[in-house]
C-alpha positions in Angstrom: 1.1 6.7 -16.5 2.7 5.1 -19.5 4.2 8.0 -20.7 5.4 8.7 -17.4 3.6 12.5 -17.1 3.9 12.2 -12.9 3.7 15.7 -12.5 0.1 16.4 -14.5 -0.8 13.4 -12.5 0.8 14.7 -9.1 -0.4 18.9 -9.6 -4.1 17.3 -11.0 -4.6 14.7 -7.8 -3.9 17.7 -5.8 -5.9 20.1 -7.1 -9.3 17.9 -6.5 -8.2 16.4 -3.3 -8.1 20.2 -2.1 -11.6 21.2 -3.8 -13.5 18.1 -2.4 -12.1 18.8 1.0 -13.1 22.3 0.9 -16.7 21.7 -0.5 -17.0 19.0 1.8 -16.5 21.5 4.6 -18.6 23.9 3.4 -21.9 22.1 2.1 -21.9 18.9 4.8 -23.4 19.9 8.0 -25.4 17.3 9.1 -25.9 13.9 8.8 -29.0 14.8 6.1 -26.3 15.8 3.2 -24.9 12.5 3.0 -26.1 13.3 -0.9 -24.3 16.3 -0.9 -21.1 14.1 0.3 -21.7 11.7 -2.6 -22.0 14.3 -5.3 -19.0 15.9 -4.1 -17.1 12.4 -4.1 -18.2 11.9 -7.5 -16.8 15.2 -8.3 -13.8 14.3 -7.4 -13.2 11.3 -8.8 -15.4 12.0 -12.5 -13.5 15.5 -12.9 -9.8 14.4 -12.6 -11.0 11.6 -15.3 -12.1 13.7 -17.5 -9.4 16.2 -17.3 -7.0 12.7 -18.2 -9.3 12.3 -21.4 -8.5 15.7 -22.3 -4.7 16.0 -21.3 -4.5 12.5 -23.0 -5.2 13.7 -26.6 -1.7 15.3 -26.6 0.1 11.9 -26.4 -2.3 10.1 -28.6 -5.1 10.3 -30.9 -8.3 8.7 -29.0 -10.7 7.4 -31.7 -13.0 4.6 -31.4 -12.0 2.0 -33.9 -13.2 -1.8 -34.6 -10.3 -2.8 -35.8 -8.8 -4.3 -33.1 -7.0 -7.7 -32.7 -9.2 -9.0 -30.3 -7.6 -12.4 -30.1 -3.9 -11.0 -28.7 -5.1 -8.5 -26.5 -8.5 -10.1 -24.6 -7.0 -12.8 -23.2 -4.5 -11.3 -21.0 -7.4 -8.6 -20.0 -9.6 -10.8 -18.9 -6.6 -12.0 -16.8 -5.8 -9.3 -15.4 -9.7 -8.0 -14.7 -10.1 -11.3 -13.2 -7.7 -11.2 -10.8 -9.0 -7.7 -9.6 -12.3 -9.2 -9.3 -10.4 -12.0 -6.8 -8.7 -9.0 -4.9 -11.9 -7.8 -4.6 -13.7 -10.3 -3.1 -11.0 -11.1 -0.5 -10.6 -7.8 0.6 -13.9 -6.8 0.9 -15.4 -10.2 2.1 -13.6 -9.5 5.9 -16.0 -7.1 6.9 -18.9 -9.1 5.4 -18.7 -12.3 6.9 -17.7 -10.0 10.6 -20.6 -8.5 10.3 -22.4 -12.0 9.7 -21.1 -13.8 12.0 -20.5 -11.2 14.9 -22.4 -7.2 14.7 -22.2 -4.2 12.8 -20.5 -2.6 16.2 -17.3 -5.6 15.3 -17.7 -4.0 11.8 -17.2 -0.5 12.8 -14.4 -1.4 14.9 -12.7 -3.5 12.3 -13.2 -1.3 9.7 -11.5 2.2 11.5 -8.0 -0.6 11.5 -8.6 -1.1 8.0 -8.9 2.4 7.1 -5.5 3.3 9.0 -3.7 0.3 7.5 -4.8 1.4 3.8 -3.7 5.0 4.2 -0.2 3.8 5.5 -0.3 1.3 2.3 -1.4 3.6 -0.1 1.2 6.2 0.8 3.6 3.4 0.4 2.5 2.0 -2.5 2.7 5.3 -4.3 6.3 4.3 -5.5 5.4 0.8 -6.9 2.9 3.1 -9.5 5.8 5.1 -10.8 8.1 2.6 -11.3 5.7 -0.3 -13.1 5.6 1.9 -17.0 9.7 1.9 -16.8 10.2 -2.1 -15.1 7.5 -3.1 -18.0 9.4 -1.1 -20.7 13.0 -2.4 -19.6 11.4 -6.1 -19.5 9.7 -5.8 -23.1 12.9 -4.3 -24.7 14.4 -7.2 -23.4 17.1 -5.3 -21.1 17.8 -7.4 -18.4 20.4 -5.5 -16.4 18.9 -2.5 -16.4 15.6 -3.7 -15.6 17.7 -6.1 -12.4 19.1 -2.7 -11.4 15.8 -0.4 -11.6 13.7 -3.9 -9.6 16.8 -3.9 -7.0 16.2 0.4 -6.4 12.8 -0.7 -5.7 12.9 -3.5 -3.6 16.1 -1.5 -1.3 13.8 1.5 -1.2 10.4 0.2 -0.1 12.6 -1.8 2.8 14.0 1.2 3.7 10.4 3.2 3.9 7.7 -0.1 4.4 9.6 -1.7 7.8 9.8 1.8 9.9 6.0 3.2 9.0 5.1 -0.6 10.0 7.2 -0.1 13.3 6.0 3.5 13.9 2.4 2.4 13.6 2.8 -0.5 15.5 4.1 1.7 18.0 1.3 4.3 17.9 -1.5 2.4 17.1 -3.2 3.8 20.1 -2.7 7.6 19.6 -3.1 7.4 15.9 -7.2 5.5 16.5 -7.5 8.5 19.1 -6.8 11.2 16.7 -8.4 10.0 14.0 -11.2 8.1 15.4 -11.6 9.2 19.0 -11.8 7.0 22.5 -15.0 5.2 21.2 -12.9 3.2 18.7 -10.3 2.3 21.2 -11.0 -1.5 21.0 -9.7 -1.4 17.3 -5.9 -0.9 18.7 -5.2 -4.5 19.1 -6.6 -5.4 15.5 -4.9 -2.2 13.8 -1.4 -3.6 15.8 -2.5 -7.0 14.2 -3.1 -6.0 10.4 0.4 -3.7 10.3 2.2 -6.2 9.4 0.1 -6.9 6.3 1.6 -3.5 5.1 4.7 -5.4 4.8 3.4 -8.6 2.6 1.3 -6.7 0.6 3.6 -4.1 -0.4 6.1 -7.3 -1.5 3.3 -9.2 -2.7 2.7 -6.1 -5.3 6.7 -6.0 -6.2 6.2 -9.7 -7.5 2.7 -9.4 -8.8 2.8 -6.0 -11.0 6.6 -5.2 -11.0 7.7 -8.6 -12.5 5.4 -11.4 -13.0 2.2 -9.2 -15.0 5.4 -7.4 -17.2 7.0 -11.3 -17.8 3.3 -11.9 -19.0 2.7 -14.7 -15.9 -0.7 -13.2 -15.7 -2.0 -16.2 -15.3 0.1 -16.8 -12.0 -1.2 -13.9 -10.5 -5.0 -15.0 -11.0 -4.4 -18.1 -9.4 -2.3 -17.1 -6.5 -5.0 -14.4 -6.0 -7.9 -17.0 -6.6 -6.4 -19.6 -3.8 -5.6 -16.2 -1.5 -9.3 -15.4 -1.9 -10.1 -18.5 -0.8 -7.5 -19.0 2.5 -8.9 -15.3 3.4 -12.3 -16.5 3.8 -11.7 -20.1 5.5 -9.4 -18.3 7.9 -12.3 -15.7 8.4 -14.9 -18.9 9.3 -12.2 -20.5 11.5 -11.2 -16.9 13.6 -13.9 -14.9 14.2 -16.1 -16.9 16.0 -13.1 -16.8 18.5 -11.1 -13.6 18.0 -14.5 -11.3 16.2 -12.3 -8.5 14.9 -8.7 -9.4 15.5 -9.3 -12.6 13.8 -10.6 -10.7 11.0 -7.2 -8.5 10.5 -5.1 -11.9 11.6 -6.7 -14.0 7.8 -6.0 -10.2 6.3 -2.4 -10.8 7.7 -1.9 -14.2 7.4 -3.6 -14.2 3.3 -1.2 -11.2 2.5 1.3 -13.3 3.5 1.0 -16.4 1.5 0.0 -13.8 -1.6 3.4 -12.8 -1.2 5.0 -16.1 -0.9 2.8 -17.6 -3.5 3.9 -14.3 -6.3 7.6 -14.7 -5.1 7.7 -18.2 -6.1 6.0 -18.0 -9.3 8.8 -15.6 -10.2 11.9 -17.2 -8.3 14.0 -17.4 -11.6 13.7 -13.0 -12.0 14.0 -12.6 -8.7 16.6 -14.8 -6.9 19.7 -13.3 -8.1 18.2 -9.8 -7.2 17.1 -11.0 -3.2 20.1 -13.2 -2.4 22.0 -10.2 -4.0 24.5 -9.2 -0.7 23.5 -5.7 -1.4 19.4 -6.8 -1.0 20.4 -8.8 2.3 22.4 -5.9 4.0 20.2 -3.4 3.2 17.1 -5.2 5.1 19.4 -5.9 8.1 20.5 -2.2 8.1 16.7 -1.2 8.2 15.7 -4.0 11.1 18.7 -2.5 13.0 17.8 1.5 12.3 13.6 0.4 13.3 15.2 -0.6 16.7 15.7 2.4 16.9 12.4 4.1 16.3 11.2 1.4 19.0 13.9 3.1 21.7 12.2 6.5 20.7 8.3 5.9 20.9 8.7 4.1 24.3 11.0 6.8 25.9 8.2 9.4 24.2 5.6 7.3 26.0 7.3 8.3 29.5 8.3 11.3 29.0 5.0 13.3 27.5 1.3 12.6 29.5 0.1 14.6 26.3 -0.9 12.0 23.5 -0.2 15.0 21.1 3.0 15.7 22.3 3.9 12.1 22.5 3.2 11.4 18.9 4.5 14.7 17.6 8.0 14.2 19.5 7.5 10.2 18.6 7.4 10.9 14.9 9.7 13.9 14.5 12.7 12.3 16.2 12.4 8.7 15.1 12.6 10.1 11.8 16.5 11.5 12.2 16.8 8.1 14.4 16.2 6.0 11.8 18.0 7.8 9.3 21.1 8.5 11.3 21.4 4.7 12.0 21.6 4.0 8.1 24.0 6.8 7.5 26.1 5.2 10.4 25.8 2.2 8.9 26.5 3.6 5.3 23.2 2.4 3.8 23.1 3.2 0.2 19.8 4.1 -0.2 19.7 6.6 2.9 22.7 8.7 1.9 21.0 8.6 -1.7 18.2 10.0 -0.3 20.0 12.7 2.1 22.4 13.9 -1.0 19.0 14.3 -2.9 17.6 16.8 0.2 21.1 18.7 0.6 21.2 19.2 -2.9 17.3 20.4 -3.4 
């Protein structure tokens, strides 16, 4: 990742995604190999990392080595690892207190909007991870315009991408638990409609946390923002759910992404004020809150017009795409013509 190898990383992910997938159709049957399932998870996950171990010796020479200057470098790791821990806890401690204080059937249903909402993130999030070796570079070498202009490409970008695949899935929560759930897990609609928006703060919240504050070595921001995030998470958790069981669960997950963000954007108001207030930053969110009404027109007149939930979310998808694209090219959005010179020219 440092050295900025994406497509090793990119052919390699793809190559064990594929074989997992494949053995996973061919040796799980039954509900009896759930070992089979784990080995093959393992396999995917151990052999990529060994792989990096190998492809890694021709950037560097790996050695152990005890000399080692403890003092500068375990601080900030500890940090770092600590604020993980707090992520941790705060993600993973929705679905425990649900199932304490409600059943493991608020659990299942709770935890098929989770899995949605994480795919959507992760796909989203993919462009934060290729961008964090060059924004931590720019900032060590102490080159502040270039590092404003790469932070500014990031923040226009994931506005342009992060507010439509909110919208879309807001718009088809229900078809998207029905394909990839089925009718049983219908009830997690309203909570999946609930926890999109977290998508949107967490995806900011990340900018702030890993793109400026961990580079301007505010480590120590992070961990606390995360430690009192943790802690609003699971007071909101105690105060919902008794009322709300599963949608009160994705409303904390909503509500503690949101002061995450607000907390991390604070903590770096001086890096990130000139870039935010920049006219270019405000126009460009506008442009995309003008081209999702767009997408919004599209999904309900698909709703009408196809009784087929296949058809519905096929045509839904397919034309709110050029929709929402032909709105920011109208409105001569720099990052969508970017993007549609890049595809003429490929």
């Amino acid at each position: 990742t440092i050295y900025e190898d994406y497509t090793y990383i990119t052919v390699r992910s793809i190559i064990f995604k594929i074989l997992s997938v494949v053995l996973l159709f061919i040796f799980v049957k039954k509900p009896s190999d759930y070992l089979i399932y784990a080995a093959i998870t393992v396999f995917a996950g151990v052999g990529s990392n060994i792989l990096n171990f190998l492809h890694a010796r021709s950037f560097i020479h790996i050695r152990l080595t005890l000399n080692t200057n403890w003092k500068y470098h375990l601080r900030p790791v500890l940090i770092i690892f600590a604020s993980s821990v707090a992520v941790t806890i705060y993600v993973y401690s929705d679905n425990t207190i649900l199932g304490l204080m409600k059943n493991d059937y608020a659990v299942g249903i709770y935890g098929t909007s989770v899995k949605i909402y994480q795919i959507a993130q992760s796909l989203l999030s993919a462009i934060l991870t290729v961008t964090i070796p060059r924004l931590a570079m720019l900032w060590g070498q102490r080159k502040r315009r270039e590092y404003n202009d790469v932070l500014t490409r990031v923040i226009n970008s994931l506005g342009v991408l992060v507010l439509p695949a909110s919208v879309g899935l807001l718009m088809l929560s229900r078809e998207v638990v029905l394909i990839i759930a089925g009718p049983k897990f219908l009830p997690s609609v309203n909570s999946l409609r609930i926890i999109t928006w977290a998508i949107i703060f967490s995806i900011f919240s990340w900018i702030f946390s890993d793109c400026v504050l961990i580079p301007a070595k505010r480590e120590k921001r992070v961990l606390q923002n995360t430690l009192i995030t943790a802690v609003i998470n699971i007071v909101l958790n105690f105060i919902l759910i008794p009322t709300m069981s599963y949608d009160g669960t994705s409303l904390s997950t909503v509500l503690a992404e949101l002061s995450v963000m607000i907390m991390n954007g604070y903590s770096c108001r001086d890096i990130i004020k000139p870039i935010i207030f920049k006219k270019e930053t405000l126009k460009n969110l506008l442009e995309s809150i003008i081209g999702c009404i767009g997408i919004v027109i599209v999904c309900l007149l698909c709703q009408w017009g196809w009784d087929s939930m296949i058809w519905k979310t096929v045509f839904s998808v397919i034309l709110s795409v050029p929709m929402y694209g032909a709105i920011l090219v109208l409105l001569k959005n720099k990052i969508a013509i970017s993007m549609l010179k890049n595809a003429i020219i490929s």
